[in-house]
mmCIF file of the N, C-alpha and C atoms, coordinates in Angstrom:
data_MODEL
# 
_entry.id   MODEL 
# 
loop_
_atom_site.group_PDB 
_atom_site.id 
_atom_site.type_symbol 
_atom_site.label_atom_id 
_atom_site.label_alt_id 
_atom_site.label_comp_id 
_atom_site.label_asym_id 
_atom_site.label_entity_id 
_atom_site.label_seq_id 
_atom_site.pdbx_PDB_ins_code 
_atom_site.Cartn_x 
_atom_site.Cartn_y 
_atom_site.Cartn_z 
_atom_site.occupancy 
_atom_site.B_iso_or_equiv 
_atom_site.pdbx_formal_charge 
_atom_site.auth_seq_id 
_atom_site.auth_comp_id 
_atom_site.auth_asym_id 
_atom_site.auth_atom_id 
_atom_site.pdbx_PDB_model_num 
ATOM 1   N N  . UNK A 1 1  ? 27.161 -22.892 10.807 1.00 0.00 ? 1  UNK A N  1 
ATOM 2   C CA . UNK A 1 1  ? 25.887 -22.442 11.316 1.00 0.00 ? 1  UNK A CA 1 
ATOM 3   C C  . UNK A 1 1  ? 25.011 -21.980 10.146 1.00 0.00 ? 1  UNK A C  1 
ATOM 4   N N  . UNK A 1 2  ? 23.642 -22.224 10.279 1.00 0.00 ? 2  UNK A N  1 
ATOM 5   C CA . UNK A 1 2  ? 22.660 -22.064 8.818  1.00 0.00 ? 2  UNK A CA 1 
ATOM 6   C C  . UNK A 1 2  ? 22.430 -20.570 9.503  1.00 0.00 ? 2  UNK A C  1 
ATOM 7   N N  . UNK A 1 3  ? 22.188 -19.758 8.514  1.00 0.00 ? 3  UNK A N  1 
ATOM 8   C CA . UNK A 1 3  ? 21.648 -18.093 8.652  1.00 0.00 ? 3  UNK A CA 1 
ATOM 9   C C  . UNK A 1 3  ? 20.703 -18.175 8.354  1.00 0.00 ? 3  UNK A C  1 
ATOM 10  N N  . UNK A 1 4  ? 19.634 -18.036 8.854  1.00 0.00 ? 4  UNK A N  1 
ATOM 11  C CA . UNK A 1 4  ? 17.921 -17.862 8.289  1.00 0.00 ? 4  UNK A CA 1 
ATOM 12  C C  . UNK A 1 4  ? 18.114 -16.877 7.906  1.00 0.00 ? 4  UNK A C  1 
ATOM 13  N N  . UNK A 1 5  ? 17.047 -17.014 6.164  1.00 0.00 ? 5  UNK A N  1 
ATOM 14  C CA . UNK A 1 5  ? 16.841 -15.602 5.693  1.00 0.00 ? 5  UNK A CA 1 
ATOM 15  C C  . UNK A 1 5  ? 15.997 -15.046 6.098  1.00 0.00 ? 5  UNK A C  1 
ATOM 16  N N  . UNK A 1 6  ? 15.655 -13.307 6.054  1.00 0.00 ? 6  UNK A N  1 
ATOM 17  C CA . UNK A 1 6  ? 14.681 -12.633 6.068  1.00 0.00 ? 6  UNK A CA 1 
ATOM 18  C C  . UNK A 1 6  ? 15.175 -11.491 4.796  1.00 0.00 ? 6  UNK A C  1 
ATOM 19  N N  . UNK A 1 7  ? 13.533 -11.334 3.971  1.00 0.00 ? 7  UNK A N  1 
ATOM 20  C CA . UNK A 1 7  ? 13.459 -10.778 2.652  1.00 0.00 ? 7  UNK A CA 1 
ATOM 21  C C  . UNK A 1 7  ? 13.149 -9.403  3.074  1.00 0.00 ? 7  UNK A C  1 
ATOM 22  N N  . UNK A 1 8  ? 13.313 -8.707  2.347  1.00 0.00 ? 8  UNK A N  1 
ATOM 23  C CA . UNK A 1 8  ? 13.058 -6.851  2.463  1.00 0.00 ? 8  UNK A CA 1 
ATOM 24  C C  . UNK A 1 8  ? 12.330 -6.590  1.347  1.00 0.00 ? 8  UNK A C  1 
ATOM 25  N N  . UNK A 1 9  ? 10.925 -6.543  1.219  1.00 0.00 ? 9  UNK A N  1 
ATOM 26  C CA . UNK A 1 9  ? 10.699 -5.875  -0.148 1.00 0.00 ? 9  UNK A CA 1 
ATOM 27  C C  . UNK A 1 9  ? 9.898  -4.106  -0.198 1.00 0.00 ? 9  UNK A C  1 
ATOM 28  N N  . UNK A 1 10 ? 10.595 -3.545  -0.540 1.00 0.00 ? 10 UNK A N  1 
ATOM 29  C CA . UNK A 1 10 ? 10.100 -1.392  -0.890 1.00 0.00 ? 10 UNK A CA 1 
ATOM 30  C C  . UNK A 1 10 ? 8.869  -1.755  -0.733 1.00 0.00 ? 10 UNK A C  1 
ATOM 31  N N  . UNK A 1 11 ? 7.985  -0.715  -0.579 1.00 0.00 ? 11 UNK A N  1 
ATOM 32  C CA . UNK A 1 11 ? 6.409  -0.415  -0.760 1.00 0.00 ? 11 UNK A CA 1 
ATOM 33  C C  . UNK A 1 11 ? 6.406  1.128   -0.681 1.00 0.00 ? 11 UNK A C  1 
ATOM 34  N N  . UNK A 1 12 ? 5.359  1.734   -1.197 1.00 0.00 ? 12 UNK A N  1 
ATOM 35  C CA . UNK A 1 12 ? 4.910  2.504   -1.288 1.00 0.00 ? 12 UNK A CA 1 
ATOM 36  C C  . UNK A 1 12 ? 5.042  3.660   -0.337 1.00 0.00 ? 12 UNK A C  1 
ATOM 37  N N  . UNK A 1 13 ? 4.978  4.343   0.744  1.00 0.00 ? 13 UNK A N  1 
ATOM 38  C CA . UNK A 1 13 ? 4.248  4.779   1.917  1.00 0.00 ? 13 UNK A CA 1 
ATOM 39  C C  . UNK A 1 13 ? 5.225  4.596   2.996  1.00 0.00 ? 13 UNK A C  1 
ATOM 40  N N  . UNK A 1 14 ? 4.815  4.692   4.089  1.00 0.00 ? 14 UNK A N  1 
ATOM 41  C CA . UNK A 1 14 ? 5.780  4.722   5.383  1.00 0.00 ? 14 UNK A CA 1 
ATOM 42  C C  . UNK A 1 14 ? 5.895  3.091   6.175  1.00 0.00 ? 14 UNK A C  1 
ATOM 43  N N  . UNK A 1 15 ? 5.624  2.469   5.245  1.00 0.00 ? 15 UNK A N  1 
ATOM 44  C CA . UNK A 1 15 ? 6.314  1.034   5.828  1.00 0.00 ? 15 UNK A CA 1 
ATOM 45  C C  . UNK A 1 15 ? 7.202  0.196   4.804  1.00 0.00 ? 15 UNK A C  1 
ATOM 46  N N  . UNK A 1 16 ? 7.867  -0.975  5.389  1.00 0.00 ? 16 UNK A N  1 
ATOM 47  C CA . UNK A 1 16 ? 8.421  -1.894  4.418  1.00 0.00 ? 16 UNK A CA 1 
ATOM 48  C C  . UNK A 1 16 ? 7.690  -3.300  4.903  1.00 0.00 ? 16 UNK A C  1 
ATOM 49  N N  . UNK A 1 17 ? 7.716  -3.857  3.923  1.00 0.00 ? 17 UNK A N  1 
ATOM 50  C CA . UNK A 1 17 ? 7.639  -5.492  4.017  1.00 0.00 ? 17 UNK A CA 1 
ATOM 51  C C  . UNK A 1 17 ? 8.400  -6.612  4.166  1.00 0.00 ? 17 UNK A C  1 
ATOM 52  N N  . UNK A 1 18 ? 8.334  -7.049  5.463  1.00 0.00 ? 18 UNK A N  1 
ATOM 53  C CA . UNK A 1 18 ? 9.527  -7.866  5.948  1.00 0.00 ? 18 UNK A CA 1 
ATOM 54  C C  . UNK A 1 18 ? 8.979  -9.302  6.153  1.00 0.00 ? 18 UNK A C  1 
ATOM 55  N N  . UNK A 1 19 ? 9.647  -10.302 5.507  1.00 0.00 ? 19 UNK A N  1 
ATOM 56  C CA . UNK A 1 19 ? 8.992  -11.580 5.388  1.00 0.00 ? 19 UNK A CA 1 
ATOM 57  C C  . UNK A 1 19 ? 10.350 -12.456 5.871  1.00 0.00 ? 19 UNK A C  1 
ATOM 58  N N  . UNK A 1 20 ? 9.961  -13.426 6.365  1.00 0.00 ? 20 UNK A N  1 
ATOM 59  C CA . UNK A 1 20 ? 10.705 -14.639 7.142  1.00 0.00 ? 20 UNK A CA 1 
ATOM 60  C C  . UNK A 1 20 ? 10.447 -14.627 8.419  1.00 0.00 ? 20 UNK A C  1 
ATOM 61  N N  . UNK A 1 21 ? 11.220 -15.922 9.116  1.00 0.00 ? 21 UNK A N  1 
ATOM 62  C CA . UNK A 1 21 ? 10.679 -16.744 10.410 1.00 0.00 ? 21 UNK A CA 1 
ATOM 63  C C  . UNK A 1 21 ? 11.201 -15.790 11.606 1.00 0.00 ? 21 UNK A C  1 
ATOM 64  N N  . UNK A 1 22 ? 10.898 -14.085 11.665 1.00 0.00 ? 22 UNK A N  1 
ATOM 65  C CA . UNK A 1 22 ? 11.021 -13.242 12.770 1.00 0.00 ? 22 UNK A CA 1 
ATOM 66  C C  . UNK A 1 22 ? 9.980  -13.037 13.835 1.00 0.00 ? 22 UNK A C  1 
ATOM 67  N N  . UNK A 1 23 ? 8.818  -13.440 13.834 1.00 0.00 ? 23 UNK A N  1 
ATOM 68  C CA . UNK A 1 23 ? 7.896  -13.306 14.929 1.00 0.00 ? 23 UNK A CA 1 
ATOM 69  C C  . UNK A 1 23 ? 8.633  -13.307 16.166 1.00 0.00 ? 23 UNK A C  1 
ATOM 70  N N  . UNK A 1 24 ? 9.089  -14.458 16.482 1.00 0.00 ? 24 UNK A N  1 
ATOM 71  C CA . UNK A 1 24 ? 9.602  -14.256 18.117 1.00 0.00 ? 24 UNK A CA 1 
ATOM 72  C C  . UNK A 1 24 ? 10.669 -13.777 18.226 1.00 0.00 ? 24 UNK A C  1 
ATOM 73  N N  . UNK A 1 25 ? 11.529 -13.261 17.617 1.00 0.00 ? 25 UNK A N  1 
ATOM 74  C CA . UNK A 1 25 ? 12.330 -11.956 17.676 1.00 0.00 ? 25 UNK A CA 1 
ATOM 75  C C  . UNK A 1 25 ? 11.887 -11.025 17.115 1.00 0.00 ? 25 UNK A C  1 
ATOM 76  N N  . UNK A 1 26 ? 10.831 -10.051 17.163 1.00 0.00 ? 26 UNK A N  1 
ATOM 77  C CA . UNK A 1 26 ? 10.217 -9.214  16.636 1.00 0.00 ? 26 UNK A CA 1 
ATOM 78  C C  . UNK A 1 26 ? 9.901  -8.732  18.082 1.00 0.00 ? 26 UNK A C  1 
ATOM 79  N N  . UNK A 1 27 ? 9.162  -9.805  18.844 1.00 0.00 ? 27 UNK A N  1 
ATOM 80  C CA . UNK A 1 27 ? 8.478  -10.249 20.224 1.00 0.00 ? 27 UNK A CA 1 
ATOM 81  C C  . UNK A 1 27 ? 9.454  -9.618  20.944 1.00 0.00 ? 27 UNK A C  1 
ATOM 82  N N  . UNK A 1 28 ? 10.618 -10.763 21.161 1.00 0.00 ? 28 UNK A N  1 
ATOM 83  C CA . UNK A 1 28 ? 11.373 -10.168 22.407 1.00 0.00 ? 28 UNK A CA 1 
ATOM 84  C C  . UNK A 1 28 ? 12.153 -9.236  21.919 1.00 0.00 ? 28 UNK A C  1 
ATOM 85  N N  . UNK A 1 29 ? 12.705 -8.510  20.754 1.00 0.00 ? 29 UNK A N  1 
ATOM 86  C CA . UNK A 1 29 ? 13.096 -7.202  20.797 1.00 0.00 ? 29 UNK A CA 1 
ATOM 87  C C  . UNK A 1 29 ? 12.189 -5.836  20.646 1.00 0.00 ? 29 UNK A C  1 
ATOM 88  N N  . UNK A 1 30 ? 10.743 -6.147  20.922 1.00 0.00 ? 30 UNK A N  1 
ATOM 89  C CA . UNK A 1 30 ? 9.977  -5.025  21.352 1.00 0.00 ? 30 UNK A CA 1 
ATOM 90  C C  . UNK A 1 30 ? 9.586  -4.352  19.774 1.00 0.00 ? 30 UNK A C  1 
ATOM 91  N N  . UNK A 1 31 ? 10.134 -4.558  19.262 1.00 0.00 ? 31 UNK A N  1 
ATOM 92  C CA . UNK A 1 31 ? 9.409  -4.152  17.586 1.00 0.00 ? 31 UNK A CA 1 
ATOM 93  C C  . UNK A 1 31 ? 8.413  -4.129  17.400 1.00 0.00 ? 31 UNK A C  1 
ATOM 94  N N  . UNK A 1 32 ? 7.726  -2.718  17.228 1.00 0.00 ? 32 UNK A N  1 
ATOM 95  C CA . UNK A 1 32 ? 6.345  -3.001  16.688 1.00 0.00 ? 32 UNK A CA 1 
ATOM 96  C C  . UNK A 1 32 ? 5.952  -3.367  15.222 1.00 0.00 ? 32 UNK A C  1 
ATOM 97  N N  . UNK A 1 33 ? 5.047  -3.977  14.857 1.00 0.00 ? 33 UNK A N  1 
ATOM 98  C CA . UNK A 1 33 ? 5.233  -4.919  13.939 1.00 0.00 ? 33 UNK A CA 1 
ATOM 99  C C  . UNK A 1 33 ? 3.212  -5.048  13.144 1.00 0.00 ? 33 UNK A C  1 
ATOM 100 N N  . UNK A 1 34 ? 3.295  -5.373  11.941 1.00 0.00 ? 34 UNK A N  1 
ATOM 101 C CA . UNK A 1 34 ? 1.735  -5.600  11.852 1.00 0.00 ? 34 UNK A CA 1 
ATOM 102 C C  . UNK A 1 34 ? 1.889  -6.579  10.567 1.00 0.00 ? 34 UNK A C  1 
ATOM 103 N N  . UNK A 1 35 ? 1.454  -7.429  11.251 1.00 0.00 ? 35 UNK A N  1 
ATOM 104 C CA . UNK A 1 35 ? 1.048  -8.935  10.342 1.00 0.00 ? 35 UNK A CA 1 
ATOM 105 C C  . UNK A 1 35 ? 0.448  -8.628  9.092  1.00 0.00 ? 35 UNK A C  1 
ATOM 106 N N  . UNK A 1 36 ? 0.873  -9.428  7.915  1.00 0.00 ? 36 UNK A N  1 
ATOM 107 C CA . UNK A 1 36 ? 0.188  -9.431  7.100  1.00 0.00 ? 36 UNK A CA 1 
ATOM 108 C C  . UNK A 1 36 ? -0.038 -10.670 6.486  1.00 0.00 ? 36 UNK A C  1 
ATOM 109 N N  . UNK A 1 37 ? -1.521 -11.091 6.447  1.00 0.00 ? 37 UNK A N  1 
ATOM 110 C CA . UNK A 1 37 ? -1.270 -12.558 6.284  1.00 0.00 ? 37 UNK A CA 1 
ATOM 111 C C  . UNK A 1 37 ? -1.502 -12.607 4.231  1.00 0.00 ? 37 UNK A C  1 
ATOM 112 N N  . UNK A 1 38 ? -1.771 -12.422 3.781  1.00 0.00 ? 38 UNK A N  1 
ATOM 113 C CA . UNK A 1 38 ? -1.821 -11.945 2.745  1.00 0.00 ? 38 UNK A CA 1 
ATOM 114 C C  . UNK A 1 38 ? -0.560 -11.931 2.101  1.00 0.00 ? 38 UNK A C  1 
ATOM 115 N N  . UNK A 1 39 ? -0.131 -10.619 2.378  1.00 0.00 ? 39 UNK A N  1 
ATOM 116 C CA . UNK A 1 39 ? 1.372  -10.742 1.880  1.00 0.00 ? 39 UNK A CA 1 
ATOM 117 C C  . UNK A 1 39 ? 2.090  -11.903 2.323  1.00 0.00 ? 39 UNK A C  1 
ATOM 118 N N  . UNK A 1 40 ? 2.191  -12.387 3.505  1.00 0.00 ? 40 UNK A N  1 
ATOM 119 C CA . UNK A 1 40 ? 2.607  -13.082 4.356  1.00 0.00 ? 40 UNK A CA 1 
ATOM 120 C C  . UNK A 1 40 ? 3.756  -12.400 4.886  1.00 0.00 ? 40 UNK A C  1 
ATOM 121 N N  . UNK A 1 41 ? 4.227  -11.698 5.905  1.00 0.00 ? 41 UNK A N  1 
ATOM 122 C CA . UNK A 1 41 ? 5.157  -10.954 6.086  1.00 0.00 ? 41 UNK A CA 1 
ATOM 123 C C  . UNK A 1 41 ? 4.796  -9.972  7.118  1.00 0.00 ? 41 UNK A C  1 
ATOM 124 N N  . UNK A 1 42 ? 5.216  -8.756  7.810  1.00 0.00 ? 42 UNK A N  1 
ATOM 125 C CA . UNK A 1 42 ? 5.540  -7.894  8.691  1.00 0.00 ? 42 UNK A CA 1 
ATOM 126 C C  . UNK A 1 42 ? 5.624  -6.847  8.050  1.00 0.00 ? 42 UNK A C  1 
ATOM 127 N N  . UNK A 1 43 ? 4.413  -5.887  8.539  1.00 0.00 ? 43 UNK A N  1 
ATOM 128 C CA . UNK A 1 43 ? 4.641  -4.683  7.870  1.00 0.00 ? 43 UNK A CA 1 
ATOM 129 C C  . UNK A 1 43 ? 5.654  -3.827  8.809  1.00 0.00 ? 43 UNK A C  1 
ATOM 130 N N  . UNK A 1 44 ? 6.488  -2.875  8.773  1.00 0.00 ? 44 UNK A N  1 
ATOM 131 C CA . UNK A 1 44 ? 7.826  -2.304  9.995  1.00 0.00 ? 44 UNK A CA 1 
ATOM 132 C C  . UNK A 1 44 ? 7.576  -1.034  9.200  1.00 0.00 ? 44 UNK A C  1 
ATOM 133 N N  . UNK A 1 45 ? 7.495  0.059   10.108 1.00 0.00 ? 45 UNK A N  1 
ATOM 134 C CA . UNK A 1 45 ? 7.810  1.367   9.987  1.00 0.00 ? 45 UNK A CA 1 
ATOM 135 C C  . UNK A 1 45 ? 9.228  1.536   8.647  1.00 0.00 ? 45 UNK A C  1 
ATOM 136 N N  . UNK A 1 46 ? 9.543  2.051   7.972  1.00 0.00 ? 46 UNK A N  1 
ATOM 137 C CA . UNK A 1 46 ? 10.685 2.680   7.200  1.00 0.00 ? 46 UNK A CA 1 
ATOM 138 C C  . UNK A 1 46 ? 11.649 3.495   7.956  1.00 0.00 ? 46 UNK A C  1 
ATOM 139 N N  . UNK A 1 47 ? 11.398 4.207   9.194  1.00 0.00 ? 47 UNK A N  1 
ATOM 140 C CA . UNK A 1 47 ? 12.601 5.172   9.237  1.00 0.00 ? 47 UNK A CA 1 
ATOM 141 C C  . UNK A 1 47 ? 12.955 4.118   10.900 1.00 0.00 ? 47 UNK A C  1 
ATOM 142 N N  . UNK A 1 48 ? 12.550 2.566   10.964 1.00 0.00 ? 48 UNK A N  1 
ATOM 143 C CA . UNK A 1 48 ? 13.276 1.631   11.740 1.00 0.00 ? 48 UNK A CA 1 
ATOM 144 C C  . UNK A 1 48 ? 14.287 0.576   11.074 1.00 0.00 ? 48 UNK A C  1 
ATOM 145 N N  . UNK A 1 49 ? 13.860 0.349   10.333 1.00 0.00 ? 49 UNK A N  1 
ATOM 146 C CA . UNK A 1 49 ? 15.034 -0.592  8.614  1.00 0.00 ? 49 UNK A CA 1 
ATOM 147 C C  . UNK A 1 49 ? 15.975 -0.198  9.293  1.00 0.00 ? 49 UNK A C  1 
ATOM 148 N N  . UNK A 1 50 ? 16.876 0.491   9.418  1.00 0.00 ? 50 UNK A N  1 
ATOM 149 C CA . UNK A 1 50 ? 18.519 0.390   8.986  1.00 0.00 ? 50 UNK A CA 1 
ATOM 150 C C  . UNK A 1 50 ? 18.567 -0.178  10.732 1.00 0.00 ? 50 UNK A C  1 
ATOM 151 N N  . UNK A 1 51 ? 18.058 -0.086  11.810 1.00 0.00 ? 51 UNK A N  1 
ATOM 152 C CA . UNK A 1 51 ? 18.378 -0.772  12.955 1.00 0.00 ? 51 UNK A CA 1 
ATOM 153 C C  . UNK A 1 51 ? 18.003 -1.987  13.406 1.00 0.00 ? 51 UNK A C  1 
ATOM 154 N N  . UNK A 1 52 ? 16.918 -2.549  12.120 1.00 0.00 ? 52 UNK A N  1 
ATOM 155 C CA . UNK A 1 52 ? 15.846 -3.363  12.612 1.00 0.00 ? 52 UNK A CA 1 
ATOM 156 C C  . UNK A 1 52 ? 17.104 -4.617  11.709 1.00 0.00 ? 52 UNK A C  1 
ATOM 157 N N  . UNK A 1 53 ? 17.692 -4.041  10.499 1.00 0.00 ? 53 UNK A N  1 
ATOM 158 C CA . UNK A 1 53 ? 18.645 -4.799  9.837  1.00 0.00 ? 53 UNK A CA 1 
ATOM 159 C C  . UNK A 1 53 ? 19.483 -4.796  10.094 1.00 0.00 ? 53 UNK A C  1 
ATOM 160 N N  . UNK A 1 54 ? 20.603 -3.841  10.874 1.00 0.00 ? 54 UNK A N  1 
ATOM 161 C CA . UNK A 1 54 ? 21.849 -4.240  11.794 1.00 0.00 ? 54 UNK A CA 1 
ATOM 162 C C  . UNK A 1 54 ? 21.309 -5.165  12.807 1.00 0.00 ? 54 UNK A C  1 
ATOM 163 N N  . UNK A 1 55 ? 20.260 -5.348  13.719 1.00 0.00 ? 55 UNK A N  1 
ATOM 164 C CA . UNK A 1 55 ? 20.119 -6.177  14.789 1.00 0.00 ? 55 UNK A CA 1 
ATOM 165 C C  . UNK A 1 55 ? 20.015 -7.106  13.878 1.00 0.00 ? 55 UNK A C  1 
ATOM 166 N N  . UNK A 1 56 ? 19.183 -7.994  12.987 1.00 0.00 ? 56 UNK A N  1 
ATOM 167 C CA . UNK A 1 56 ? 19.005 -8.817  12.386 1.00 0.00 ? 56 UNK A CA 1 
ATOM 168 C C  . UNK A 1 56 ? 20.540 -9.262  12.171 1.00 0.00 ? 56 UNK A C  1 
ATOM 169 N N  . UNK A 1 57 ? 21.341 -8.534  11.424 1.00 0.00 ? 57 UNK A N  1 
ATOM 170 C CA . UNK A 1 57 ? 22.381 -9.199  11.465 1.00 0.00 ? 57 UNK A CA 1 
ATOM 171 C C  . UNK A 1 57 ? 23.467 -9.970  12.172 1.00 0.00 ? 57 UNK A C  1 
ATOM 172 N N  . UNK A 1 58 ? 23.345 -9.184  13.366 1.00 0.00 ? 58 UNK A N  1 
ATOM 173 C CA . UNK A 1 58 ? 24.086 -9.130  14.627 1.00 0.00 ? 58 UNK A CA 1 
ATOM 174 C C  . UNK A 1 58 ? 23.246 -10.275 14.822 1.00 0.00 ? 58 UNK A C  1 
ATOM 175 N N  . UNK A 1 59 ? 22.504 -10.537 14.820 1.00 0.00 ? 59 UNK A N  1 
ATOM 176 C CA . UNK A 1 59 ? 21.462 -12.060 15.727 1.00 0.00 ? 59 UNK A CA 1 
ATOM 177 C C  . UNK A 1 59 ? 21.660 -13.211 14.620 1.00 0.00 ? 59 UNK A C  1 
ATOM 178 N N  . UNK A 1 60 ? 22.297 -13.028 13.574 1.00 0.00 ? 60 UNK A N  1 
ATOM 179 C CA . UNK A 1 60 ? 22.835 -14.188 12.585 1.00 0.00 ? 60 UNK A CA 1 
ATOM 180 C C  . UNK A 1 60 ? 21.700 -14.787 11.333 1.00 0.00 ? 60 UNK A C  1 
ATOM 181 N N  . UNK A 1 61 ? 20.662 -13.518 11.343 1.00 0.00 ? 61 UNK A N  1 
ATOM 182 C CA . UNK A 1 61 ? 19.855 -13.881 9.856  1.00 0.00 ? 61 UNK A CA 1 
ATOM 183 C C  . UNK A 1 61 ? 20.367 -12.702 8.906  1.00 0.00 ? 61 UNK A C  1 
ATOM 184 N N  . UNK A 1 62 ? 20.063 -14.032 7.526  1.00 0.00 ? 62 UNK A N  1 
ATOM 185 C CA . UNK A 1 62 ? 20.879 -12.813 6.438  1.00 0.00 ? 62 UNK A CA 1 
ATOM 186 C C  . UNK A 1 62 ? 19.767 -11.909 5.566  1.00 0.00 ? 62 UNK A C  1 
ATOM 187 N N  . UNK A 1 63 ? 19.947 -10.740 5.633  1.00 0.00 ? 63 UNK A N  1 
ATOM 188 C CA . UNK A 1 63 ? 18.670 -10.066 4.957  1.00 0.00 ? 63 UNK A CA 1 
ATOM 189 C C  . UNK A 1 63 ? 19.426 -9.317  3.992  1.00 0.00 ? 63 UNK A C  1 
ATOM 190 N N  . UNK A 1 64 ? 18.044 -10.071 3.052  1.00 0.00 ? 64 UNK A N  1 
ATOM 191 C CA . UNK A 1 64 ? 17.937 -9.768  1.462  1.00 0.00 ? 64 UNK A CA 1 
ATOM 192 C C  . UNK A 1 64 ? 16.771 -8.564  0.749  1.00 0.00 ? 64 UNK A C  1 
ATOM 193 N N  . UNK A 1 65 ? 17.788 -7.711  0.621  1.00 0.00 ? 65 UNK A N  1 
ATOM 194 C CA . UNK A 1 65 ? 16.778 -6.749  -0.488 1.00 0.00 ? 65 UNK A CA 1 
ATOM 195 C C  . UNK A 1 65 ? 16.007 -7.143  -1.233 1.00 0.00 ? 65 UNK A C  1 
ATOM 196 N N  . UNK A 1 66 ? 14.826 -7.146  -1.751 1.00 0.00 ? 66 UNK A N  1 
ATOM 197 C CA . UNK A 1 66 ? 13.903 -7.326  -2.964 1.00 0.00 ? 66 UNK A CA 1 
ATOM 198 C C  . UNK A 1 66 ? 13.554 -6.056  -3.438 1.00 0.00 ? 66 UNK A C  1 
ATOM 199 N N  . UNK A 1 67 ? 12.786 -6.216  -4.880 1.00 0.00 ? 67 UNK A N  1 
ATOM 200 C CA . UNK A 1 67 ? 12.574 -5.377  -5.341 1.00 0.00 ? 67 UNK A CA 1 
ATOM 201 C C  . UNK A 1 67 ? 10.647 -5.330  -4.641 1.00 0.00 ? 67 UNK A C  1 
ATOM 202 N N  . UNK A 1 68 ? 9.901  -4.273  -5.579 1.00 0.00 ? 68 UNK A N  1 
ATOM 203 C CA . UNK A 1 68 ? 8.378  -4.670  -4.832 1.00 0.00 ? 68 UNK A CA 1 
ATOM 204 C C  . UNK A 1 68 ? 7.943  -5.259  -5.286 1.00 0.00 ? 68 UNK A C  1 
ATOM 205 N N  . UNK A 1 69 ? 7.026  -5.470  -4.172 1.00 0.00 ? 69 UNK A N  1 
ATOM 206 C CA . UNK A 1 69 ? 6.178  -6.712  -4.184 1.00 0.00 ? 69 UNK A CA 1 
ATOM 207 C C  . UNK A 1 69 ? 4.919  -6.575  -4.158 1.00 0.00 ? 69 UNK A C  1 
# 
């Protein structure tokens, strides 16, 4: 089975930057979420990460730390 990635990169402030093909699981697990087309990626609250990346895992994409971006 292929694992789609999704990237993690730090920022500044009270969000992280989450990039890869999560929109419609973002959707149906109720995540609030704010587009960035720019970055290209999902801006996500910080103190949701450690659940937003166990579900990710559990649903079979592999997420990768980055440094910032």
């Amino acid at each position: 089975m292929s694992r789609l990635p999704v990237y993690i990169y730090e920022h500044t402030g009270r969000h992280v930057l989450v990039c890869g093909p999560i929109r419609d699981w973002l959707r149906r697990n109720g995540i609030p979420a704010t587009r960035s087309a720019v970055e290209r990626g999902w801006w996500i609250r910080r103190e949701r990460l450690a659940d937003l990346v166990a579900q990710l895992e559990i649903d079979g994409y592999t997420v990768r730390p980055r440094g910032v971006r």
